[in-house]
DRENFIKOL-459151 format. One record per residue (C-alpha): residue number from 1; x, y, z. Coordinates in pm, 1 decimal, decimal comma, padded with zeros to 6 digits. Each point is the difference from the previous one (the first is absolute). Example, Ala and Ser with C-alpha at 12.3 -4.5 7.8 and 13.67 -1.06 7.14 Angstrom:
% DRENFIKOL-459151
[atom 1; [01230,0; -00450,0; 00780,0]];
[atom 2; [00137,0; 00344,0; -00066,0]];
***
This chain:
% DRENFIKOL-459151
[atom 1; [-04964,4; 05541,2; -03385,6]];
[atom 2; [00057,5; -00248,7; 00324,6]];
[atom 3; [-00050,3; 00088,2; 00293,6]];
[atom 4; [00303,8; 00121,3; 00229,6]];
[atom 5; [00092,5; -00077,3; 00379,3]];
[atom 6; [-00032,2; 00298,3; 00190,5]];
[atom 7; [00224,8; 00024,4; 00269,2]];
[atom 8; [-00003,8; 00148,1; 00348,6]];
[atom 9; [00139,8; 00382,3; 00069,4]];
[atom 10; [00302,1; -00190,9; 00197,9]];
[atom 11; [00137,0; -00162,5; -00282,5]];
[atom 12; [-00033,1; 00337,4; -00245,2]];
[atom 13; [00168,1; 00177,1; 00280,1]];
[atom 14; [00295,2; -00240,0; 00000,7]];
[atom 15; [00006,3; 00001,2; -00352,1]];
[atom 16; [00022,8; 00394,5; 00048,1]];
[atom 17; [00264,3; -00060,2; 00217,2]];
[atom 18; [00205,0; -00239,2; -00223,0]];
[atom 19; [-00036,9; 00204,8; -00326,0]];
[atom 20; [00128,0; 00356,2; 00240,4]];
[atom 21; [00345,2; -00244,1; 00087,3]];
[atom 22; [00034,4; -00168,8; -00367,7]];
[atom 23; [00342,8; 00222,3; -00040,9]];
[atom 24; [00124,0; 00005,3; 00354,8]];
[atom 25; [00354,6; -00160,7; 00002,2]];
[atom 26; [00023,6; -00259,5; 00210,2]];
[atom 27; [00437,1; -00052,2; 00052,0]];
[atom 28; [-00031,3; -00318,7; 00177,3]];
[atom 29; [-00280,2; -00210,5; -00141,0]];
[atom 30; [00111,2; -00275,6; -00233,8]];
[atom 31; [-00214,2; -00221,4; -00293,3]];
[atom 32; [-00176,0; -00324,7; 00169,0]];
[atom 33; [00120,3; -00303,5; -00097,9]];
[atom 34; [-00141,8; -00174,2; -00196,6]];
[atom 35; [-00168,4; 00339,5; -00184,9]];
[atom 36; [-00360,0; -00095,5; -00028,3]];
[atom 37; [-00147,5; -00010,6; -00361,2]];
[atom 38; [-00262,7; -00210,6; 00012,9]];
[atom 39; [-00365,4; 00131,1; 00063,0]];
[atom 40; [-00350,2; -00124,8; -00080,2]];
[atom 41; [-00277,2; 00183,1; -00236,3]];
[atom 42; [-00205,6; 00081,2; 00349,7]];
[atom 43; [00350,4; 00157,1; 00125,8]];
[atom 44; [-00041,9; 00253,6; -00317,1]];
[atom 45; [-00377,1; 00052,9; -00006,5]];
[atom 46; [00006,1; 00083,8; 00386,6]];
[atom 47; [00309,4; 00241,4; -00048,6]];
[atom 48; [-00177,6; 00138,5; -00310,4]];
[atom 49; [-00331,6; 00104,9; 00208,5]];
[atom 50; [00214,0; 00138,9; 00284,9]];
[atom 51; [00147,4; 00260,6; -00276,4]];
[atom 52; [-00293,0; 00106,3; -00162,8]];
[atom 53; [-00184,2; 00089,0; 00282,8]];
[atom 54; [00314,1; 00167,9; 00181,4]];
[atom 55; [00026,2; 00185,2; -00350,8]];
[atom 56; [-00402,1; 00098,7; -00020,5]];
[atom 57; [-00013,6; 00070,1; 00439,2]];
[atom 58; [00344,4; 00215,4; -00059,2]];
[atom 59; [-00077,0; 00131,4; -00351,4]];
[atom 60; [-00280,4; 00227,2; -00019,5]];
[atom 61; [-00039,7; 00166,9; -00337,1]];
[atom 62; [-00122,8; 00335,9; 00138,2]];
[atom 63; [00209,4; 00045,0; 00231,2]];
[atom 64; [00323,9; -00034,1; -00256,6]];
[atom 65; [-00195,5; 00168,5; -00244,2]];
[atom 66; [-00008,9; 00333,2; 00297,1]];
[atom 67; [00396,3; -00058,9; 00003,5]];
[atom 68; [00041,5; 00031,8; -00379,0]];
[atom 69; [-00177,9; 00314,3; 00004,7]];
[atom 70; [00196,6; 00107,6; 00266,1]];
[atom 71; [00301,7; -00056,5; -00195,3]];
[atom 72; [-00146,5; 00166,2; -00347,5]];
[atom 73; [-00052,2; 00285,1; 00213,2]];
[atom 74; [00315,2; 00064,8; 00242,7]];
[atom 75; [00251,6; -00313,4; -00148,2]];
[atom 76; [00054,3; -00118,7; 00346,5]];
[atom 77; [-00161,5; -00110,6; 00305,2]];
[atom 78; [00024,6; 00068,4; 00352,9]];
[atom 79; [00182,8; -00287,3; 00217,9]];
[atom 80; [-00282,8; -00197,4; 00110,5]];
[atom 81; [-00196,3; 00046,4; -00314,1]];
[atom 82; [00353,8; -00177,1; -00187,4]];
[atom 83; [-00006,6; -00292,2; 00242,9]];
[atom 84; [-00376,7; -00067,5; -00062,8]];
[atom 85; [00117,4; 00005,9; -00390,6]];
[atom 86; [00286,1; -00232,8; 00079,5]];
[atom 87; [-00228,2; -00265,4; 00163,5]];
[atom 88; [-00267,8; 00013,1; -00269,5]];
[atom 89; [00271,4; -00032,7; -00251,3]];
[atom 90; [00129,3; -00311,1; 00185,9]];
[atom 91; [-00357,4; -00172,9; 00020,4]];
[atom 92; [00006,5; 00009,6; -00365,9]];
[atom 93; [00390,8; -00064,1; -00083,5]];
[atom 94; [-00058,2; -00319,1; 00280,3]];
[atom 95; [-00334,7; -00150,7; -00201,7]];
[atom 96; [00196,9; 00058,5; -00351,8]];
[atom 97; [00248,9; -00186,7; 00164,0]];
[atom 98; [-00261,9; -00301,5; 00052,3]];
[atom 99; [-00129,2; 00083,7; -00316,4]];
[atom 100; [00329,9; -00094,3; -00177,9]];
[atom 101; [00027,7; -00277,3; 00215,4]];
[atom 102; [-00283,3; -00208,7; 00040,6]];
[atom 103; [-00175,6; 00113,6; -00304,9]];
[atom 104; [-00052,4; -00321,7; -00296,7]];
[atom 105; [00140,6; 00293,6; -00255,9]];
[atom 106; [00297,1; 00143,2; 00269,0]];
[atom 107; [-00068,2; 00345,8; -00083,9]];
[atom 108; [-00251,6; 00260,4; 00168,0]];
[atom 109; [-00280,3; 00169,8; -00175,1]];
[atom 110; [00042,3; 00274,1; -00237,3]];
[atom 111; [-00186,2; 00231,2; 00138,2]];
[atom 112; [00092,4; -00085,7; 00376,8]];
[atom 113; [00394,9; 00003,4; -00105,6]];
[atom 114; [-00024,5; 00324,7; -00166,5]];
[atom 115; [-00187,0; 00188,4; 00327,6]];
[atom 116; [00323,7; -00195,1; 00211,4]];
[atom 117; [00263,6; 00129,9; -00273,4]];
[atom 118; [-00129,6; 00354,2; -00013,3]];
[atom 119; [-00013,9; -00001,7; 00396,3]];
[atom 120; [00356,9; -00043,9; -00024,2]];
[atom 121; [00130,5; 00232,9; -00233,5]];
[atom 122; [-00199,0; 00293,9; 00210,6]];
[atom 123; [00154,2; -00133,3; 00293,1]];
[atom 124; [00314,9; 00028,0; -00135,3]];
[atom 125; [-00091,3; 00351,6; -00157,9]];
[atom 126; [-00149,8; 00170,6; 00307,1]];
[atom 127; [00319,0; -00129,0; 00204,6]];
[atom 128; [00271,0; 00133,7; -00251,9]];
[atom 129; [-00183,8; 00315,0; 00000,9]];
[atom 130; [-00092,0; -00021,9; -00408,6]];
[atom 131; [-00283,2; 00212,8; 00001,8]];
[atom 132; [-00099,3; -00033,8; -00393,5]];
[atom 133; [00055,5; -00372,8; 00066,2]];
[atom 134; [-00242,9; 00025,9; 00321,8]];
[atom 135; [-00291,8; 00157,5; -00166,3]];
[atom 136; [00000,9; -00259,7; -00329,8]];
[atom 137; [00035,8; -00291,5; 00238,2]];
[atom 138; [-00273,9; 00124,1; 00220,5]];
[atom 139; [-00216,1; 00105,2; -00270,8]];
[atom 140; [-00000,9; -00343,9; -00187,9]];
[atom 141; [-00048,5; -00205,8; 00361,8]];
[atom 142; [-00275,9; 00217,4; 00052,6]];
[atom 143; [-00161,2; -00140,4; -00337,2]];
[atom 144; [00076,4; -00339,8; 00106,8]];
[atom 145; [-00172,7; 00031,2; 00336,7]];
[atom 146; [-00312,5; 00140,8; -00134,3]];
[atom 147; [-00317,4; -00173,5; 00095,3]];
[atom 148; [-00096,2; -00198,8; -00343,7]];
[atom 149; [00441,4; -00129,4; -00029,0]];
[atom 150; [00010,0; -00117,2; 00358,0]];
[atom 151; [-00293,9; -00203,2; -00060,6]];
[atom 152; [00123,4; -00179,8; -00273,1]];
[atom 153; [00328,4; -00004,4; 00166,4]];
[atom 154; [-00129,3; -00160,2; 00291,1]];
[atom 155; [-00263,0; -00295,4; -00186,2]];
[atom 156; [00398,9; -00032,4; -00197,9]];
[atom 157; [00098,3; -00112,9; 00313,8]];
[atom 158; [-00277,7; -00233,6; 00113,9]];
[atom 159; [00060,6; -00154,4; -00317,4]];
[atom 160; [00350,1; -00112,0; -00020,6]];
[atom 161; [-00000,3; -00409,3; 00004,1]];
[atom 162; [00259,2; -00138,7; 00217,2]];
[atom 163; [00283,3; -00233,7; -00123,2]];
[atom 164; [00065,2; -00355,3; 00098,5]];
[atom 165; [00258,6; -00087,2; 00312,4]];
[atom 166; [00218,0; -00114,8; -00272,0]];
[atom 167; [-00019,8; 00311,5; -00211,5]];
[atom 168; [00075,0; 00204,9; 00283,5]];
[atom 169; [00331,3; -00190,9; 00125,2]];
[atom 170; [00098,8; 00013,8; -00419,4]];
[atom 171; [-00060,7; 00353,1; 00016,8]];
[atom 172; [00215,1; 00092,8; 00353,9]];
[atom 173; [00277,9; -00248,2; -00137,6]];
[atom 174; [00074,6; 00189,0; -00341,2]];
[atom 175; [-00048,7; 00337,9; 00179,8]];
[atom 176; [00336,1; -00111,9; 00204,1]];
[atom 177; [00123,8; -00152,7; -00318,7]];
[atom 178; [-00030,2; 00349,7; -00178,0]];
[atom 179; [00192,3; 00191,0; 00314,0]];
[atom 180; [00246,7; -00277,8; -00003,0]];
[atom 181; [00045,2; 00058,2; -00395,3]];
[atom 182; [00032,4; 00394,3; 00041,0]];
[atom 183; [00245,7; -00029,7; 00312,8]];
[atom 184; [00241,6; -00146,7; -00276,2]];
[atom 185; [00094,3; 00291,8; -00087,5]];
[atom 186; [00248,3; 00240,4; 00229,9]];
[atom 187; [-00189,2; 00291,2; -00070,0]];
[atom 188; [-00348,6; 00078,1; -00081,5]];
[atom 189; [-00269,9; 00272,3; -00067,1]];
[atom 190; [-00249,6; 00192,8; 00239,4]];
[atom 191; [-00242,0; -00151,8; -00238,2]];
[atom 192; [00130,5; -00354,0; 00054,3]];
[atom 193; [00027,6; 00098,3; 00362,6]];
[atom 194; [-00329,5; 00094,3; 00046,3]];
[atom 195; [-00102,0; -00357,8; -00165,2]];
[atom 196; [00196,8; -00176,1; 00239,0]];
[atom 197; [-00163,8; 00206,4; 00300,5]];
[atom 198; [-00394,8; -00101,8; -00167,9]];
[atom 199; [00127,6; -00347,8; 00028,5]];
[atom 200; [00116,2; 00019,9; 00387,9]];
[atom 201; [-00322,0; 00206,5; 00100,0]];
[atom 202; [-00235,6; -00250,9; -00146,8]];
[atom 203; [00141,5; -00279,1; 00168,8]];
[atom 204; [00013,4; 00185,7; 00353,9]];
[atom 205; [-00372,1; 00117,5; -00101,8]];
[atom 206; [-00045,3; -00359,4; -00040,2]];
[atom 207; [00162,7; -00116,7; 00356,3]];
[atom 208; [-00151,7; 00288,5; 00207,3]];
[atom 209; [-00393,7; -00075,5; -00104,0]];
[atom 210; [00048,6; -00361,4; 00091,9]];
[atom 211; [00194,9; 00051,0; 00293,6]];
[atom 212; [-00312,5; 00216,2; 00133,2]];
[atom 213; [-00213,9; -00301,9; -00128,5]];
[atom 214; [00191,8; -00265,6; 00135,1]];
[atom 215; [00288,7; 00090,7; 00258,2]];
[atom 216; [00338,5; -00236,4; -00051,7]];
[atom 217; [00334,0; 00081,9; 00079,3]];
[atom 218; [00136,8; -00086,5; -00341,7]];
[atom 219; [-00281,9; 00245,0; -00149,1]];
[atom 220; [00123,4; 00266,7; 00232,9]];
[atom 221; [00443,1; -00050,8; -00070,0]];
[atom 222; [-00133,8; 00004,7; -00390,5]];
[atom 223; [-00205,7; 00325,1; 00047,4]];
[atom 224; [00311,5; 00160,4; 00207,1]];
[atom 225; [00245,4; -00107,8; -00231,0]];
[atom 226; [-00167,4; 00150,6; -00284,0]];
[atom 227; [-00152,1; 00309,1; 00168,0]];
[atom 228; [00394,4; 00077,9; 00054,8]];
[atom 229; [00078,9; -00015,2; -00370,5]];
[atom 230; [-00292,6; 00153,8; -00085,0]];
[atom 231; [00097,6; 00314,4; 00244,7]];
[atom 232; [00370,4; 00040,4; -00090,6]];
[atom 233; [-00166,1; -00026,2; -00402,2]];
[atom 234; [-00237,5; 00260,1; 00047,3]];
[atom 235; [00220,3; 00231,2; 00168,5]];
[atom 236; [00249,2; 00015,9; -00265,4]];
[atom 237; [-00293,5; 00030,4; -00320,3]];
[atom 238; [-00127,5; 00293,9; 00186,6]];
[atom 239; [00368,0; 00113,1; -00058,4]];
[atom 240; [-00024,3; -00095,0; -00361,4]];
[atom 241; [-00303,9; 00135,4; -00054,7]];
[atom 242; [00129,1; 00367,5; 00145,2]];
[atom 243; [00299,4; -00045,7; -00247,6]];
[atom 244; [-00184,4; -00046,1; -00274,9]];
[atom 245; [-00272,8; 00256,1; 00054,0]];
[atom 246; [00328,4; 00296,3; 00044,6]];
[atom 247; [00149,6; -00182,9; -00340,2]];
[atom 248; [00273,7; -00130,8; 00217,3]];
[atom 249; [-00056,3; -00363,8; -00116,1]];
[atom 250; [-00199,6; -00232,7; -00331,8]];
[atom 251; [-00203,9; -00173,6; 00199,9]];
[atom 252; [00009,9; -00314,3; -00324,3]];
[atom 253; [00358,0; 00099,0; -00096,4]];
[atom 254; [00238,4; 00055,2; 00283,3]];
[atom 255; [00127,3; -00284,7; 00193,1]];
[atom 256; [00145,3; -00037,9; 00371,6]];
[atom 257; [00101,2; -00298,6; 00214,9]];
[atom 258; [-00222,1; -00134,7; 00253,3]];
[atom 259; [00102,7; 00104,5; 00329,3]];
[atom 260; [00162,2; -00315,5; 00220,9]];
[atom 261; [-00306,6; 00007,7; 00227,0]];
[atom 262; [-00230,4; -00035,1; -00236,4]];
[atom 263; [00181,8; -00268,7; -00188,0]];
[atom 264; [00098,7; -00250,6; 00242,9]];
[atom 265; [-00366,5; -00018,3; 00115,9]];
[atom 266; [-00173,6; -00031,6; -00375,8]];
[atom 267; [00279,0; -00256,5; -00043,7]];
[atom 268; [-00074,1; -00165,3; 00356,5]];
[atom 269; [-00364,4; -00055,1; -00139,8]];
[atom 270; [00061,5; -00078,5; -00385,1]];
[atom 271; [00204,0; -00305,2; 00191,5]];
[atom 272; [-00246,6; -00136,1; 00219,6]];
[atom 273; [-00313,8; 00081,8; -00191,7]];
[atom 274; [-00065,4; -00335,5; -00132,8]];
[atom 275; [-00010,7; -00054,0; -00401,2]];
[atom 276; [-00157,9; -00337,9; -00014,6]];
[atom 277; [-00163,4; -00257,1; 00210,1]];
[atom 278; [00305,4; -00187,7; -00007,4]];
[atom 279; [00160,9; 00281,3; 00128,1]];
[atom 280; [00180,1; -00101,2; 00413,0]];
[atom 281; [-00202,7; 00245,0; 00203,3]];
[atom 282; [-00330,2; 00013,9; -00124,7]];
[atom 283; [-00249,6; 00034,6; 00235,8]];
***
């Protein structure tokens, strides 16, 4: 285990800050030019250790195990109590993010991405009012938040080996690639839709933390830029998800067209996100 940079309540703050505006649309920003690609291994290990230790100062496992219970006991929570569950759930959706990301295997720990995927599917349970739905969900996150799983959970997370500067451009570049490849078609799933959105939040994940590490201008237009399509994205899944749960929609079956909005701004970035060094525009 090597030792991480602890950074100053300012920065976590800021990172607070950043991760609380990640889906705020932004009509006038535009993508930098060139679109910066290029960052160093220090760039990732700093940006690493500012998301674990927002996740452990934001993510305290008795606390969220109090809110399960809550939830196993009334299947909803009082306002406050649901905005304290949406920013714990964001600490850990924001380090999977850097999990994926910077991570030598690209992919976060079992463990870890299970407690993150069950957070989810409560949140989407106690919000559509399932109650059945509610209880399960709660029941099994309270099992994963138990003393002996969040330890193991956590030493999963100290242990994840980060991935070369080159390994982490390869990674970002077919991640575009694969939107680019599904945008082919004129109508897709919520499923592929939802795919397409993991893509865009990891890379404004990505933008945010170093912006709060390292303020730049271009960092900031590709954070805004993204945070936009990330907002108008997550809007319409919630939608999705509503249709599906009342058996109005297949989520993996029925297709739609992107809205223009969305569109023109995923194709915006496919275009200037640079596919190879030889690529005019890399920065």
């Amino acid at each position: 285990m090597r030792t991480r940079t602890l950074y100053a309540q300012e920065q976590l703050d800021a990172l607070f800050q950043a991760v609380e505006t990640d889906d705020v649309v932004d009509p006038d920003v535009s993508l930098p030019v060139p679109v910066p690609v290029h960052f160093s291994e220090d760039d990732m290990r700093r940006c690493l250790d500012l998301c674990v230790q927002f996740w452990m100062q934001e993510a305290r496992p008795a606390e969220m195990r109090h809110l399960a219970e809550r939830l196993l006991i009334s299947t909803d929570l009082p306002e406050q109590a649901r905005l304290r569950y949406k920013h714990v759930r964001a600490s850990y959706k924001h380090l999977r993010f850097a999990l994926v990301l910077y991570g030598v295997k690209h992919r976060p720990p079992r463990l870890f991405a299970a407690t993150v995927a069950v957070m989810g599917h409560l949140q989407d349970a106690f919000r559509n009012r399932r109650p059945h739905a509610t209880r399960g969900y709660a029941l099994l996150l309270r099992l994963l938040l138990s003393r002996p799983i969040s330890m193991i959970v956590r030493r999963e997370v100290e242990r994840v080996r980060l991935d070369d500067a080159a390994g982490f451009l390869r990674f970002r570049r077919a991640e575009i690639g694969r939107v680019a490849t599904w945008l082919q078609q004129p109508q897709i799933t919520a499923h592929v839709f939802h795919a397409v959105r993991k893509v865009v939040s990891r890379q404004v994940s990505f933008y945010d933390t170093l912006h709060v590490l390292q303020p730049d201008d271009r960092l900031w237009k590709m954070s805004r830029f993204l945070s936009a399509i990330n907002g108008l994205m997550g809007d319409m899944h919630d939608d999705l998800v509503r249709q599906a749960g009342t058996g109005h929609r297949d989520y993996a079956r029925d297709t739609f067209a992107l809205p223009h909005d969305i569109r023109w701004r995923l194709d915006a970035l496919i275009a200037a996100y640079p596919t190879t060094d030889a690529t005019p525009g890399v920065a």
